[in-house]
Structures are given as structure tokens and as C-alpha cells.
N, CA and C atoms as a LAMMPS dump frame, in Angstrom:
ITEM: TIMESTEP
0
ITEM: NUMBER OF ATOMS
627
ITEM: BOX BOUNDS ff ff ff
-5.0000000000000000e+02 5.0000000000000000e+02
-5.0000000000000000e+02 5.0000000000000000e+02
-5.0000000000000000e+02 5.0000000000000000e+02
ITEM: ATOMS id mol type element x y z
1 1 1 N 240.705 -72.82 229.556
2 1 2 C 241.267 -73.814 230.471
3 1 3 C 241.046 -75.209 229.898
4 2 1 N 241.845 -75.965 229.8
5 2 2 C 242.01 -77.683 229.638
6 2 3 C 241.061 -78.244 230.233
7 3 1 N 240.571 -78.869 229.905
8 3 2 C 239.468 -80.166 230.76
9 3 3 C 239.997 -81.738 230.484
10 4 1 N 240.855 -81.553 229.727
11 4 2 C 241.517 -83.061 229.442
12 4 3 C 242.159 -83.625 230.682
13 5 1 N 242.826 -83.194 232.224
14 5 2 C 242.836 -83.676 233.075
15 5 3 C 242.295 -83.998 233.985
16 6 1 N 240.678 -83.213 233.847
17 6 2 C 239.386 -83.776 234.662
18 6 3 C 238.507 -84.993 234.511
19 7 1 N 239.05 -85.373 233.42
20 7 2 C 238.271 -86.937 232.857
21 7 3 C 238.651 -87.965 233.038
22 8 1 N 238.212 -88.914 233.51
23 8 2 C 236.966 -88.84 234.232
24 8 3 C 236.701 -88.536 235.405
25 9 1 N 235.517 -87.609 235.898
26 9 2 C 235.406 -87.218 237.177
27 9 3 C 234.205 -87.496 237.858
28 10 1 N 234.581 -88.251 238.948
29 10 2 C 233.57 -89.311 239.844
30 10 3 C 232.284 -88.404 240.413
31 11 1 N 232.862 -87.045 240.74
32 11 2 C 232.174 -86.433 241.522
33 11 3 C 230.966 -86.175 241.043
34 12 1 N 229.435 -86.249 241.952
35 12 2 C 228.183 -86.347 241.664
36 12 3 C 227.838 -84.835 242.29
37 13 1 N 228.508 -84.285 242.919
38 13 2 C 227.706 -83.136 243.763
39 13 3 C 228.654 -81.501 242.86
40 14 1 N 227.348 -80.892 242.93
41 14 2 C 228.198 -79.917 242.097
42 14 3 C 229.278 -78.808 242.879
43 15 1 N 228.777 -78.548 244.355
44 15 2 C 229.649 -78.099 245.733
45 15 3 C 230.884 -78.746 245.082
46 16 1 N 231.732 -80.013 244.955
47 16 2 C 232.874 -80.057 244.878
48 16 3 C 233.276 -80.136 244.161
49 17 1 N 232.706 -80.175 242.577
50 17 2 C 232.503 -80.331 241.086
51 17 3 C 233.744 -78.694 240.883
52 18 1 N 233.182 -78.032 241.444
53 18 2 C 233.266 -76.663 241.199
54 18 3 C 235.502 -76.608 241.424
55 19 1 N 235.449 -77.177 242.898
56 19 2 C 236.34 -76.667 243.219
57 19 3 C 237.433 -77.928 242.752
58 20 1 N 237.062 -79.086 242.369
59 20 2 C 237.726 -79.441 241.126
60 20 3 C 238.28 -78.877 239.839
61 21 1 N 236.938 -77.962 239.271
62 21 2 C 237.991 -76.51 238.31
63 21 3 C 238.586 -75.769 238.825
64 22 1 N 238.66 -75.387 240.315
65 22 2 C 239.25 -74.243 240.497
66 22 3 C 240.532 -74.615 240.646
67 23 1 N 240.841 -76.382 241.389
68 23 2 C 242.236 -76.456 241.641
69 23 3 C 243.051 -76.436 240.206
70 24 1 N 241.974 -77.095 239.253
71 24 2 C 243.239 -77.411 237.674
72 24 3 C 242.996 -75.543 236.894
73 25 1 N 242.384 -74.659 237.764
74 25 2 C 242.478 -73.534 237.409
75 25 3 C 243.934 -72.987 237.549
76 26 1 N 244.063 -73.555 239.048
77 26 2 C 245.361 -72.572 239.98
78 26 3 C 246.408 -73.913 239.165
79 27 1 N 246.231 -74.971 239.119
80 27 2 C 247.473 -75.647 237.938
81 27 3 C 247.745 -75.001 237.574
82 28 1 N 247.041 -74.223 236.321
83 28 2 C 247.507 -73.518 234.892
84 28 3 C 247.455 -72.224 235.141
85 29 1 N 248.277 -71.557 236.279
86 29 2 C 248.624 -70.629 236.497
87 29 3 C 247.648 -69.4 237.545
88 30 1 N 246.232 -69.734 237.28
89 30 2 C 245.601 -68.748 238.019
90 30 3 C 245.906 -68.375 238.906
91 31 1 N 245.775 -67.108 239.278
92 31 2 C 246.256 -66.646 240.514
93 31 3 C 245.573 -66.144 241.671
94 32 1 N 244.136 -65.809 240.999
95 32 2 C 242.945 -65.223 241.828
96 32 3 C 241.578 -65.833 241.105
97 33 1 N 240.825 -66.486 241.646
98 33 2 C 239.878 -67.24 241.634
99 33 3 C 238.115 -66.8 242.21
100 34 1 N 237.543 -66.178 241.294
101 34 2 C 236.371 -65.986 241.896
102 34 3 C 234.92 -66.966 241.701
103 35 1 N 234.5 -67.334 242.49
104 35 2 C 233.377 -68.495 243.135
105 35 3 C 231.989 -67.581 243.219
106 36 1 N 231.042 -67.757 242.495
107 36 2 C 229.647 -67.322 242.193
108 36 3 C 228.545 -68.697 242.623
109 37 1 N 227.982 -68.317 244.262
110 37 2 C 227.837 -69.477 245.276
111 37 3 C 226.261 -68.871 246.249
112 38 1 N 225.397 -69.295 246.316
113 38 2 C 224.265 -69.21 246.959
114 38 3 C 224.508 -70.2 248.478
115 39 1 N 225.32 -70.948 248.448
116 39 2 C 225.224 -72.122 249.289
117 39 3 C 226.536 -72.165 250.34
118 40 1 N 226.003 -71.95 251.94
119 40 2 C 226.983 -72.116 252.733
120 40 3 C 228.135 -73.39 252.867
121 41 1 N 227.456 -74.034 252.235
122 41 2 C 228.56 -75.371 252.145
123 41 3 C 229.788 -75.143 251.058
124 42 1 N 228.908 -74.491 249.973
125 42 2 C 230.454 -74.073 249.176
126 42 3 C 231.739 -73.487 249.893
127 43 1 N 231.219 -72.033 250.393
128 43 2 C 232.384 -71.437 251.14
129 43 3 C 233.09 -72.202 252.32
130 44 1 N 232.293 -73.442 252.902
131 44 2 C 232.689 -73.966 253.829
132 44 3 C 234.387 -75.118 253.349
133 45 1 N 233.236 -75.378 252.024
134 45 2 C 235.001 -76.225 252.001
135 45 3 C 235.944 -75.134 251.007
136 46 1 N 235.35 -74.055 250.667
137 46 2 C 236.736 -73.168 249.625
138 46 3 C 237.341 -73.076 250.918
139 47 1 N 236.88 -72.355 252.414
140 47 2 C 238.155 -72.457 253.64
141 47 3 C 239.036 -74.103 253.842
142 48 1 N 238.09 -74.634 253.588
143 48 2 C 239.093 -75.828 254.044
144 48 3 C 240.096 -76.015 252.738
145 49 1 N 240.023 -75.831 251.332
146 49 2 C 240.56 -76.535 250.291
147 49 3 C 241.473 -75.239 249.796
148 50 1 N 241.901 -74.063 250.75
149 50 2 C 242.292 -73.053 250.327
150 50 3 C 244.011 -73.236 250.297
151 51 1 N 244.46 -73.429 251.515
152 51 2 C 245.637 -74.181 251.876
153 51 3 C 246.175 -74.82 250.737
154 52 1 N 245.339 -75.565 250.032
155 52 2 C 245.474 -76.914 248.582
156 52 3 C 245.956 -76.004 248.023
157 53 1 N 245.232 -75.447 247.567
158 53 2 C 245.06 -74.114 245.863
159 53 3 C 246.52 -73.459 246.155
160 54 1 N 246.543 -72.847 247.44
161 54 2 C 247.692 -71.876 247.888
162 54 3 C 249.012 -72.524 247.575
163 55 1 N 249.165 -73.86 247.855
164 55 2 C 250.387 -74.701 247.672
165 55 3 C 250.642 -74.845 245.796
166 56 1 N 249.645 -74.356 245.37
167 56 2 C 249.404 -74.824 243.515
168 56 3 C 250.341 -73.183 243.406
169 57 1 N 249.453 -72.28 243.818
170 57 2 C 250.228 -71.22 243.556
171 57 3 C 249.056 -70.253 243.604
172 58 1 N 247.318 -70.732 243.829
173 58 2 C 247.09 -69.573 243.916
174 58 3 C 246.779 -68.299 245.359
175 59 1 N 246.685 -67.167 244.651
176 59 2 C 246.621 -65.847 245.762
177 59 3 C 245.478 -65.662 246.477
178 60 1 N 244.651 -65.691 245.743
179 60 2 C 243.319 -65.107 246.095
180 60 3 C 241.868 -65.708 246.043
181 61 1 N 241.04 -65.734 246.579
182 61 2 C 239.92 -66.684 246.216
183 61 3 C 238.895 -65.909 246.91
184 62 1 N 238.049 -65.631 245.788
185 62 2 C 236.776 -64.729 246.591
186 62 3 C 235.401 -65.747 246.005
187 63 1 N 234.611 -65.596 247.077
188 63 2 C 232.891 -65.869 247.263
189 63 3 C 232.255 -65.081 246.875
190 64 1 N 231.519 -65.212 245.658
191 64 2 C 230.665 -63.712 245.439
192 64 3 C 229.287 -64.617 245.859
193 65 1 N 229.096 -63.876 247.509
194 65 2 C 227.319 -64.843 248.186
195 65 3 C 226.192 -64.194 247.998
196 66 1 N 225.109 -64.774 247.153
197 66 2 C 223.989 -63.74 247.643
198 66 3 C 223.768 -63.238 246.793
199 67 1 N 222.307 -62.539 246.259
200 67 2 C 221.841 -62.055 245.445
201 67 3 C 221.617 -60.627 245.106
202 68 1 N 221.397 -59.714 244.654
203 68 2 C 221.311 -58.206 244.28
204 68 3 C 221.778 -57.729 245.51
205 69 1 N 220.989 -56.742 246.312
206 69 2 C 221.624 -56.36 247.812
207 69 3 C 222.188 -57.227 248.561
208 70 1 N 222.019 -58.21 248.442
209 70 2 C 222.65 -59.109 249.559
210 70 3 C 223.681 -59.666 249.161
211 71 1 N 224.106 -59.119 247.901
212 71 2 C 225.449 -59.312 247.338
213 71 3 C 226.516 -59.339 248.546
214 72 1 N 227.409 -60.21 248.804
215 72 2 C 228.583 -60.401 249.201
216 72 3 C 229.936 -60.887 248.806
217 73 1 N 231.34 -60.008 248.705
218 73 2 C 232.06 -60.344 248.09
219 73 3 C 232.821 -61.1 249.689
220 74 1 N 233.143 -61.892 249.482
221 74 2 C 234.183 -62.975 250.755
222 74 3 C 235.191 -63.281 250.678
223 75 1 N 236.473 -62.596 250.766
224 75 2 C 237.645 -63.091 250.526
225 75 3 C 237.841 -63.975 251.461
226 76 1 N 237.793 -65.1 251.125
227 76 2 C 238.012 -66.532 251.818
228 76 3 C 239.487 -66.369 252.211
229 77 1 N 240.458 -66.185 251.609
230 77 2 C 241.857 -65.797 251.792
231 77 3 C 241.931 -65.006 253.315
232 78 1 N 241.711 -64.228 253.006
233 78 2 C 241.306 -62.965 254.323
234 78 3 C 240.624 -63.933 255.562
235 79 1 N 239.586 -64.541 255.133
236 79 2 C 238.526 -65.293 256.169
237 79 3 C 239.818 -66.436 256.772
238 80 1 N 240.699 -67.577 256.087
239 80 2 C 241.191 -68.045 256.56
240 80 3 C 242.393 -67.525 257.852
241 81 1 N 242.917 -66.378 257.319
242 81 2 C 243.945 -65.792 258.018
243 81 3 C 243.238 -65.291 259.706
244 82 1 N 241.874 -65.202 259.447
245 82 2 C 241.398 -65.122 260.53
246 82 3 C 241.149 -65.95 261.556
247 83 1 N 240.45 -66.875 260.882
248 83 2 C 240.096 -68.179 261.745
249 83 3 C 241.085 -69.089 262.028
250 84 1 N 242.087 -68.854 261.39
251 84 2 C 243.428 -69.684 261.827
252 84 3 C 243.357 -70.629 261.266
253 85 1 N 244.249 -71.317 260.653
254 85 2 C 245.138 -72.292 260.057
255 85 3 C 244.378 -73.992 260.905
256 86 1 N 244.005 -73.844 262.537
257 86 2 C 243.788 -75.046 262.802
258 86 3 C 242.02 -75.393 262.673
259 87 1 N 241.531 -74.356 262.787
260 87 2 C 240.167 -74.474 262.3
261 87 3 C 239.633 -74.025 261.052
262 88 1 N 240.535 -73.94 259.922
263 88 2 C 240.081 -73.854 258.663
264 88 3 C 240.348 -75.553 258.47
265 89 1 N 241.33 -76.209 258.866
266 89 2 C 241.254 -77.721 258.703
267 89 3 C 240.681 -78.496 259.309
268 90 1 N 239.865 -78.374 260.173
269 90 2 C 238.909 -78.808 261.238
270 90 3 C 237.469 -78.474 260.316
271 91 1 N 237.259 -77.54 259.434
272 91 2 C 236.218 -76.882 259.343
273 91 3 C 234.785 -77.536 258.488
274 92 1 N 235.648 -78.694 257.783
275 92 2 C 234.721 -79.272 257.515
276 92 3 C 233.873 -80.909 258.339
277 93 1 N 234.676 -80.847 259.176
278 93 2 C 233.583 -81.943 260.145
279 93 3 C 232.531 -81.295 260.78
280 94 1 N 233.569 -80.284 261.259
281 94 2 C 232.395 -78.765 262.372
282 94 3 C 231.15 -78.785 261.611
283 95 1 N 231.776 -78.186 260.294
284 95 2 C 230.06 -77.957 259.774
285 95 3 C 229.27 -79.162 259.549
286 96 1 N 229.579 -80.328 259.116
287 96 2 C 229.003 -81.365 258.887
288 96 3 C 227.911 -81.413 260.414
289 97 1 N 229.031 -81.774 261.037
290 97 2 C 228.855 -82.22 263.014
291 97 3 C 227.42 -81.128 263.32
292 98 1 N 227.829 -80.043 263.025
293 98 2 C 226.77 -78.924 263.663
294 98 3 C 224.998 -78.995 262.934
295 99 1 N 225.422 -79.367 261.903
296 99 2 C 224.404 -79.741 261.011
297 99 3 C 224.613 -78.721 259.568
298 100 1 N 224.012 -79.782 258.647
299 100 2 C 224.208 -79.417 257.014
300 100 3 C 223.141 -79.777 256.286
301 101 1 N 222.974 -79.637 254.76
302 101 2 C 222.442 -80.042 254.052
303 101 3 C 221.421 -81.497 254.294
304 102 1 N 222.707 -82.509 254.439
305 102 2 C 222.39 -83.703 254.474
306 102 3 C 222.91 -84.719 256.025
307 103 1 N 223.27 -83.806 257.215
308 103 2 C 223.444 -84.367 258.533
309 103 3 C 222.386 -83.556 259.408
310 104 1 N 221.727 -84.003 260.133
311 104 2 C 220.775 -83.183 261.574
312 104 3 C 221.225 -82.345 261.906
313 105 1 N 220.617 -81.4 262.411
314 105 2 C 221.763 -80.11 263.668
315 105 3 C 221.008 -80.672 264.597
316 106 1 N 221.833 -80.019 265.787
317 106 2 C 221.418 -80.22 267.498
318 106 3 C 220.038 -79.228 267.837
319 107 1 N 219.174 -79.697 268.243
320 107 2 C 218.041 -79.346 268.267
321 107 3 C 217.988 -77.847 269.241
322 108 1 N 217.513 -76.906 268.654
323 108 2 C 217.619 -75.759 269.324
324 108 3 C 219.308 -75.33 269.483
325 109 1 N 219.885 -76.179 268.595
326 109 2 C 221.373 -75.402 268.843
327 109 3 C 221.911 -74.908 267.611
328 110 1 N 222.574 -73.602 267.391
329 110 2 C 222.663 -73.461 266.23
330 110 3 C 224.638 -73.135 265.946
331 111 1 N 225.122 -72.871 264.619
332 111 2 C 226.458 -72.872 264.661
333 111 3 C 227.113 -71.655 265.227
334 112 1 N 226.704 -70.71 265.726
335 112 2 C 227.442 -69.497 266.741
336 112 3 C 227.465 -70.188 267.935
337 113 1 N 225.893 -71.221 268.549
338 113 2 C 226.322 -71.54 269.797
339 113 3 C 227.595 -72.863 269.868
340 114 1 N 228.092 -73.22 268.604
341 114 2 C 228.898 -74.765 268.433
342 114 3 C 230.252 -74.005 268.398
343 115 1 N 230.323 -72.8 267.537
344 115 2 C 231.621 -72.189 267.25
345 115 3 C 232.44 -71.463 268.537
346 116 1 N 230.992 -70.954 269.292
347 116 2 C 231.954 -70.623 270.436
348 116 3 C 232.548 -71.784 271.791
349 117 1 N 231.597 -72.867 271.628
350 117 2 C 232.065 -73.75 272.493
351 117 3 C 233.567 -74.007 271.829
352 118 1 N 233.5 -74.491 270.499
353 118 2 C 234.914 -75.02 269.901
354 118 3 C 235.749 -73.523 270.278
355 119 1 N 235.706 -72.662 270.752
356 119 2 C 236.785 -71.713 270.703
357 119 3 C 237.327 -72.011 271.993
358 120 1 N 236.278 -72.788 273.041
359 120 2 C 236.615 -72.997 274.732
360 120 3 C 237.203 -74.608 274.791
361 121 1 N 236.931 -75.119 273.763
362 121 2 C 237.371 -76.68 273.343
363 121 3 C 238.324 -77.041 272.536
364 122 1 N 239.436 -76.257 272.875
365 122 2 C 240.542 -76.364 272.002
366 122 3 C 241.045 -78.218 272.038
367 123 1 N 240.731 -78.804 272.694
368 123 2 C 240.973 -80.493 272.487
369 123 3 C 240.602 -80.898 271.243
370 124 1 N 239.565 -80.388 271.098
371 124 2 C 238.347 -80.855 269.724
372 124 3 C 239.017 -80.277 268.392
373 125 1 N 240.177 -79.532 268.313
374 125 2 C 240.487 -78.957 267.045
375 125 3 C 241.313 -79.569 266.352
376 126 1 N 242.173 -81.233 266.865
377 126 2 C 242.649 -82.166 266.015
378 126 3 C 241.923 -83.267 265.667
379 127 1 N 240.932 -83.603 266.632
380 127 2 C 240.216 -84.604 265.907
381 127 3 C 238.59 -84.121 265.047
382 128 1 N 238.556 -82.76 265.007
383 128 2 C 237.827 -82.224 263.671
384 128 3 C 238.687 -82.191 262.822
385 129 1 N 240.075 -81.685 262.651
386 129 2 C 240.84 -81.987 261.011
387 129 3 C 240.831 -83.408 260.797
388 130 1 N 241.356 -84.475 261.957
389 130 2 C 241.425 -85.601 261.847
390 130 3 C 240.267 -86.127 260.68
391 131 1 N 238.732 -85.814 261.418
392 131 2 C 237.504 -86.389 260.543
393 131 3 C 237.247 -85.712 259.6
394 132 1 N 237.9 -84.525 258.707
395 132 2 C 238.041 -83.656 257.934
396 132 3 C 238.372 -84.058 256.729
397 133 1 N 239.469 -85.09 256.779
398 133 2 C 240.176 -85.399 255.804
399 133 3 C 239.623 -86.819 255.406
400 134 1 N 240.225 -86.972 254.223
401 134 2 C 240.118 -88.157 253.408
402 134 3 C 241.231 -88.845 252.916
403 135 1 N 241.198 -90.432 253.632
404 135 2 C 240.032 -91.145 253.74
405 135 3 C 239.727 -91.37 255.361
406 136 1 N 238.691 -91.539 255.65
407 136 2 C 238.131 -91.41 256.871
408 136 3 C 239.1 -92.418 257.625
409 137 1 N 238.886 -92.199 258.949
410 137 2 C 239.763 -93.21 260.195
411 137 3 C 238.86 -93.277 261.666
412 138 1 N 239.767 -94.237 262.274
413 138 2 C 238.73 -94.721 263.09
414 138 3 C 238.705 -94.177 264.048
415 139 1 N 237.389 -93.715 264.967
416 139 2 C 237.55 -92.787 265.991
417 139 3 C 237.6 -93.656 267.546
418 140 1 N 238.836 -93.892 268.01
419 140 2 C 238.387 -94.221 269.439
420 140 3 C 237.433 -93.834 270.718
421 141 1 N 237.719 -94.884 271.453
422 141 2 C 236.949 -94.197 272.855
423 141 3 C 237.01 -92.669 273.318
424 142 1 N 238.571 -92.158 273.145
425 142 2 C 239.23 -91.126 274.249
426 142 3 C 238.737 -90.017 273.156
427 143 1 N 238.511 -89.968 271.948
428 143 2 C 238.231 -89.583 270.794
429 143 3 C 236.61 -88.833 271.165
430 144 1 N 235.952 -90.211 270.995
431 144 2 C 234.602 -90.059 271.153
432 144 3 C 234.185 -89.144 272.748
433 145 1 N 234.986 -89.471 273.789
434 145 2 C 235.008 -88.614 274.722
435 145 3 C 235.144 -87.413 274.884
436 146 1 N 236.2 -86.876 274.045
437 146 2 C 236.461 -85.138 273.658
438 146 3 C 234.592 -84.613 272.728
439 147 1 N 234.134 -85.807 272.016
440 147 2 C 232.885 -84.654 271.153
441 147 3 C 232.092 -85.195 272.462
442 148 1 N 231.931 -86.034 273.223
443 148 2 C 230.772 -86.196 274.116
444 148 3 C 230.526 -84.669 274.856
445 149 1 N 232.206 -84.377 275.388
446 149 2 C 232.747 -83.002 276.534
447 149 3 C 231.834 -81.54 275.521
448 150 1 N 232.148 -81.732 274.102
449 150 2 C 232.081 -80.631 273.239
450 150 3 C 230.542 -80.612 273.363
451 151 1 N 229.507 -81.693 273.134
452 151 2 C 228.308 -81.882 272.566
453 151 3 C 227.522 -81.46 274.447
454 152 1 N 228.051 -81.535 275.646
455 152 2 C 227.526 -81.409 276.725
456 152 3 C 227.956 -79.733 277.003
457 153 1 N 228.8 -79.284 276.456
458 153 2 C 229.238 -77.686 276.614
459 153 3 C 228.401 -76.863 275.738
460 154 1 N 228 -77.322 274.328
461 154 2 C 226.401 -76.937 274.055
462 154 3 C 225.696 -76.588 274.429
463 155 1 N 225.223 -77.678 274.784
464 155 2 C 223.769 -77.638 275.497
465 155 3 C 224.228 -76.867 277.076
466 156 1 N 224.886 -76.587 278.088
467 156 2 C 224.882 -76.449 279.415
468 156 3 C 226.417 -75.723 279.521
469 157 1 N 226.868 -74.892 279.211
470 157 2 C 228.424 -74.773 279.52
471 157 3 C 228.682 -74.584 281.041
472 158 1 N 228.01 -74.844 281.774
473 158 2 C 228.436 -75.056 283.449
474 158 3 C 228.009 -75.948 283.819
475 159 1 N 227.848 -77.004 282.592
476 159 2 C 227.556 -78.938 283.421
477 159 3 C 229.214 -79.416 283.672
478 160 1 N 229.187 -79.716 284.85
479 160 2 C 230.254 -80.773 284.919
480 160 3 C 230.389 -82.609 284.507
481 161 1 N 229.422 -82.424 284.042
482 161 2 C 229.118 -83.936 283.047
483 161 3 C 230.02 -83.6 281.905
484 162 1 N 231.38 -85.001 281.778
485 162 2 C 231.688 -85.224 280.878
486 162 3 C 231.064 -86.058 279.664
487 163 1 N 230.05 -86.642 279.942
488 163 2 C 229.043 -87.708 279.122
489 163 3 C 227.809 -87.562 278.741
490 164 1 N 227.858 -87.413 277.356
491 164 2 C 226.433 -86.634 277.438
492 164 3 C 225.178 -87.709 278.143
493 165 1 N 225.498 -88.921 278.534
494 165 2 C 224.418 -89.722 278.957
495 165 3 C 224.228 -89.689 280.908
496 166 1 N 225.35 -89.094 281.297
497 166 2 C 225.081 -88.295 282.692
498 166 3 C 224.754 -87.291 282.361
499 167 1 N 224.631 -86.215 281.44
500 167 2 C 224.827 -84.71 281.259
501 167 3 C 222.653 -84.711 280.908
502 168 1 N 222.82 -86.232 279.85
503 168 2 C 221.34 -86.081 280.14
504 168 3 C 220.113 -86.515 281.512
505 169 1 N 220.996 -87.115 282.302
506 169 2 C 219.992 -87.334 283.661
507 169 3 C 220.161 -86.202 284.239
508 170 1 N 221.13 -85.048 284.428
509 170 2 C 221.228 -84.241 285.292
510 170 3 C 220.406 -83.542 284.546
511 171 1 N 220.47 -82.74 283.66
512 171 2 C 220.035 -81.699 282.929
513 171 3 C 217.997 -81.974 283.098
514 172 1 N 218.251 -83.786 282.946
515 172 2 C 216.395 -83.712 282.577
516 172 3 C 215.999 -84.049 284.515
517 173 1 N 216.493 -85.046 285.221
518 173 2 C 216.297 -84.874 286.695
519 173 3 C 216.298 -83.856 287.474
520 174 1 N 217.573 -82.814 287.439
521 174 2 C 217.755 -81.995 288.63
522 174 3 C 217.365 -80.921 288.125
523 175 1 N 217.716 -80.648 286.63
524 175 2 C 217.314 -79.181 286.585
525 175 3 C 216.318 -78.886 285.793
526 176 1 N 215.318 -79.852 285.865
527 176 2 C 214.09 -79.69 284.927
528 176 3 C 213.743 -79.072 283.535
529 177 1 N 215.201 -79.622 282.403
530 177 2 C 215.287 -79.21 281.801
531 177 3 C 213.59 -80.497 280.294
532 178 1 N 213.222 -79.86 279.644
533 178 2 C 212.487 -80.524 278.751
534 178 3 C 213.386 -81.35 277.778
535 179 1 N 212.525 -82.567 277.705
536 179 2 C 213.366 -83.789 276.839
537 179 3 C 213.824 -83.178 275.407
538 180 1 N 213.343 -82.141 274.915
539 180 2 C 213.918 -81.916 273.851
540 180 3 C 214.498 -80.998 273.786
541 181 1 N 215.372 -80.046 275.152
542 181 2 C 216.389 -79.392 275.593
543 181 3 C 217.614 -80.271 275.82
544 182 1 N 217.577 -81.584 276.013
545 182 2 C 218.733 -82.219 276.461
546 182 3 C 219.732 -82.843 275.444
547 183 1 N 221.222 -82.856 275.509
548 183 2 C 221.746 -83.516 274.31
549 183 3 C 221.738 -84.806 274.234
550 184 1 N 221.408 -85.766 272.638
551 184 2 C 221.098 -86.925 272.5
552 184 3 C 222.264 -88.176 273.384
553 185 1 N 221.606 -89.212 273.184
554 185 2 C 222.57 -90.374 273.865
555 185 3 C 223.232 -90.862 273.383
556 186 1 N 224.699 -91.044 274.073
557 186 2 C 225.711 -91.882 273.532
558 186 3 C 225.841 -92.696 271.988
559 187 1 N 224.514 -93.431 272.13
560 187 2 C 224.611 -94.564 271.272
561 187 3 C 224.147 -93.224 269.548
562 188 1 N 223.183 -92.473 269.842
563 188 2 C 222.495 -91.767 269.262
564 188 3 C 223.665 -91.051 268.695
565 189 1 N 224.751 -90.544 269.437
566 189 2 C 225.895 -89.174 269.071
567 189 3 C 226.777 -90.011 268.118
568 190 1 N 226.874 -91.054 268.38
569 190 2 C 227.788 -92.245 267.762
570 190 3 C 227.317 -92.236 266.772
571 191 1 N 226.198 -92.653 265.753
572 191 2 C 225.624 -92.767 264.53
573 191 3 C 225.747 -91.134 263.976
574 192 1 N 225.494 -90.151 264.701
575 192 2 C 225.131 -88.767 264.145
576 192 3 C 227.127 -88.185 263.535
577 193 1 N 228.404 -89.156 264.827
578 193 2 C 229.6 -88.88 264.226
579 193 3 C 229.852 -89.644 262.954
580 194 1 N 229.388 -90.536 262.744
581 194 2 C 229.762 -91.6 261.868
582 194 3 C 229.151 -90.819 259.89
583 195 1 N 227.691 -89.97 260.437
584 195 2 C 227.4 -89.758 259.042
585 195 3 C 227.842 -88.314 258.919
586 196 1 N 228.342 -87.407 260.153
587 196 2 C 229.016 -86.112 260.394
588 196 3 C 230.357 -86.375 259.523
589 197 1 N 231.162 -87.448 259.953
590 197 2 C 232.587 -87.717 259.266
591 197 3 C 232.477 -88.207 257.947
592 198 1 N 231.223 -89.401 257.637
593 198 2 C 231.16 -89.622 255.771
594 198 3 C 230.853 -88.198 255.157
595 199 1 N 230.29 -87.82 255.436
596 199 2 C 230.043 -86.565 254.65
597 199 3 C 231.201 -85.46 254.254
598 200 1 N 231.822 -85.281 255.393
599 200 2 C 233.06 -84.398 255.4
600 200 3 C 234.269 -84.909 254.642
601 201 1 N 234.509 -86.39 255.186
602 201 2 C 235.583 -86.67 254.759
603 201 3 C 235.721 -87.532 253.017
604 202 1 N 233.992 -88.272 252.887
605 202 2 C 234.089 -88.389 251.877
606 202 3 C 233.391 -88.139 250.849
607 203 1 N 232.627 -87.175 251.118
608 203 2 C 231.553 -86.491 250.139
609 203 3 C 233.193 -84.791 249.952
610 204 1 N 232.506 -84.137 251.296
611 204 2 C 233.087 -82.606 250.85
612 204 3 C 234.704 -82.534 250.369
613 205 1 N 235.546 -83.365 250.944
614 205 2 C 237.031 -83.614 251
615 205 3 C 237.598 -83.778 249.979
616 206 1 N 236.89 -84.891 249.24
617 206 2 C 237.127 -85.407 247.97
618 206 3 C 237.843 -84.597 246.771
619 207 1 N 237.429 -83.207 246.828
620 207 2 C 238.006 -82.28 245.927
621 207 3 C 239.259 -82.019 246.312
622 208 1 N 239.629 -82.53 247.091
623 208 2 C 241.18 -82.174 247.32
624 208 3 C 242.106 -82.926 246.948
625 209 1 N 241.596 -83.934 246.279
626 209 2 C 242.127 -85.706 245.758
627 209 3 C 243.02 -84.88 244.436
């Protein structure tokens, strides 16, 4: 394979380093692409950057995860057709948002309990592609209101608090929930979207440039 159209390449992280060869792979004809990956963030953006490759021309793209027995082969191809088309493009804020490498997760919350809220929060599945992509954009009020709804269905899925800053007086007043059961504040969720979306949109995304 050519490397004369990868030069020069900005990218510092080897997660998107990778899938920089794979797209000037599927350029020059490849058709099936296999990824040798220890790290959930890899497979996270081969779903999101699969769509890309597919439009180049390629078929197939497998994850080989995991070590001796815990070998796993992942047809990401297969995985997308599952999860659908609107949350494979959503998929990289989600993971950022839920927590990663280099963003917080929600304390005591983990990504089965985030994935199934987003399956009951279908609002939330354009403005996760929205913060998905690159280059980042600005998130309004009505915006910030849909992850407040998402981030209070977390923690409580039978709070009728749209805000997580009512969702936290009820939860810690009436129902005696412990301060570090409750979801963070407004001002707090605001900083946690801001480094949820740099990351996604301009750290993981970038390989799609």
C-alpha cells in the first residue's frame, strides 16, 4: 500500500492513526479490512467511520478483540446493520458522553444503563450525530435540554424532572437518595458536554477528514 498520500499526518493518537490506513486501504481497492484492537474505543469509531470506508468501496471490516480465549472476531459491518444507521452516527458522542478513556462516566452509571435510556430517548439521536461530527457546533438551550431529559432518565427513569437541577432536589430531598446517587448540576453537565463533544468530534472524528 502507498503511504505517499498520508503525509503529512497530524494525527497524535494511534485509535485514529489506524483508521487513517484503513480508509487509503479501501482507496486502493480493499475490500475487506481486518483491525487487530485491545481497545473499546477503536471499535467504537470503526462503527462510526464504517459508512466512510463503505462509500470508498469497502465490504467488510472485522475487529479481531481480545487475547487467546477471549479472542473475538466482530464484524463491525454486521454490528452496524444492527444498531442502525442513526446510532452508528450518534455513536461517537454516546461513548465519549457515557464516559471514555479521557472524559468521566456518570458515577455508578454504566453504558448498558445509558444505551438503554438512548433506546427510550429517541430525541437524543440527532444531536449525538450532530456532536459526532467534525467540526464541532454550537449546542443550544433546547439542545442542552434533550441531554439534561437523557442524563435524569439515568439516574431515575420514573422522575418527572426534566432538569437535572430539579431532578437533583427531588431525588436528594424526597426520596433520600445519597449525594453521590444523584445526577451532576447543570453548570457541571455543561463542562462534562463541552469535553464529551471535543473529544468525539475532534480527537475521534478526525479520521474521517
Amino acid at each position: 500500500m502507498s503511504l505517499d498520500e498520508l503525509a503529512p499526518c497530524s494525527h497524535e493518537e494511534a485509535d485514529t492513526i489506524i483508521f487513517v490506513h484503513a480508509k487509503q486501504a479501501a482507496k486502493e481497492g480493499r475490500k475487506n479490512i481486518i483491525i487487530k484492537a485491545n481497545d473499546t474505543d477503536i471499535l467504537v469509531i470503526a462503527v462510526s467511520i464504517l459508512p466512510t470506508l463503505q462509500e470508498i468501496g469497502l465490504q467488510q471490516l472485522w475487529i479481531a478483540f481480545g487475547h487467546g480465549r477471549n479472542l473475538k472476531w466482530i464484524p463491525v459491518h454486521d454490528l452496524c446493520l444492527s444498531i442502525g444507521m442513526e446510532k452508528s452516527k450518534g455513536i461517537l458522542f454516546f461513548h465519549a458522553f457515557t464516559g471514555c478513556d479521557v472524559v468521566s462516566a456518570f458515577r455508578g452509571k454504566g453504558k448498558k444503563t445509558a444505551w438503554q435510556t438512548w433506546e427510550v430517548c429517541d430525541e437524543a439521536s440527532d444531536l449525538f450525530s450532530k456532536l459526532s461530527q467534525y467540526p464541532p457546533t454550537v449546542v443550544y438551550d433546547d439542545e442542552l435540554k434533550i441531554l439534561e431529559k437523557c442524563v435524569v432518565m439515568i439516574y431515575d427513569r420514573s422522575s418527572a424532572a426534566e432538569g437535572v437541577n430539579d431532578a437533583r432536589f427531588d431525588m436528594f430531598a424526597r426520596k433520600q437518595r445519597a449525594y453521590k446517587a444523584i445526577p451532576p448540576t447543570q453548570a457541571a453537565l455543561l463542562q462534562h458536554l463541552k469535553r464529551a463533544a471535543y473529544q468525539a468530534a475532534l480527537c475521534s472524528c478526525r479520521c474521517q477528514e
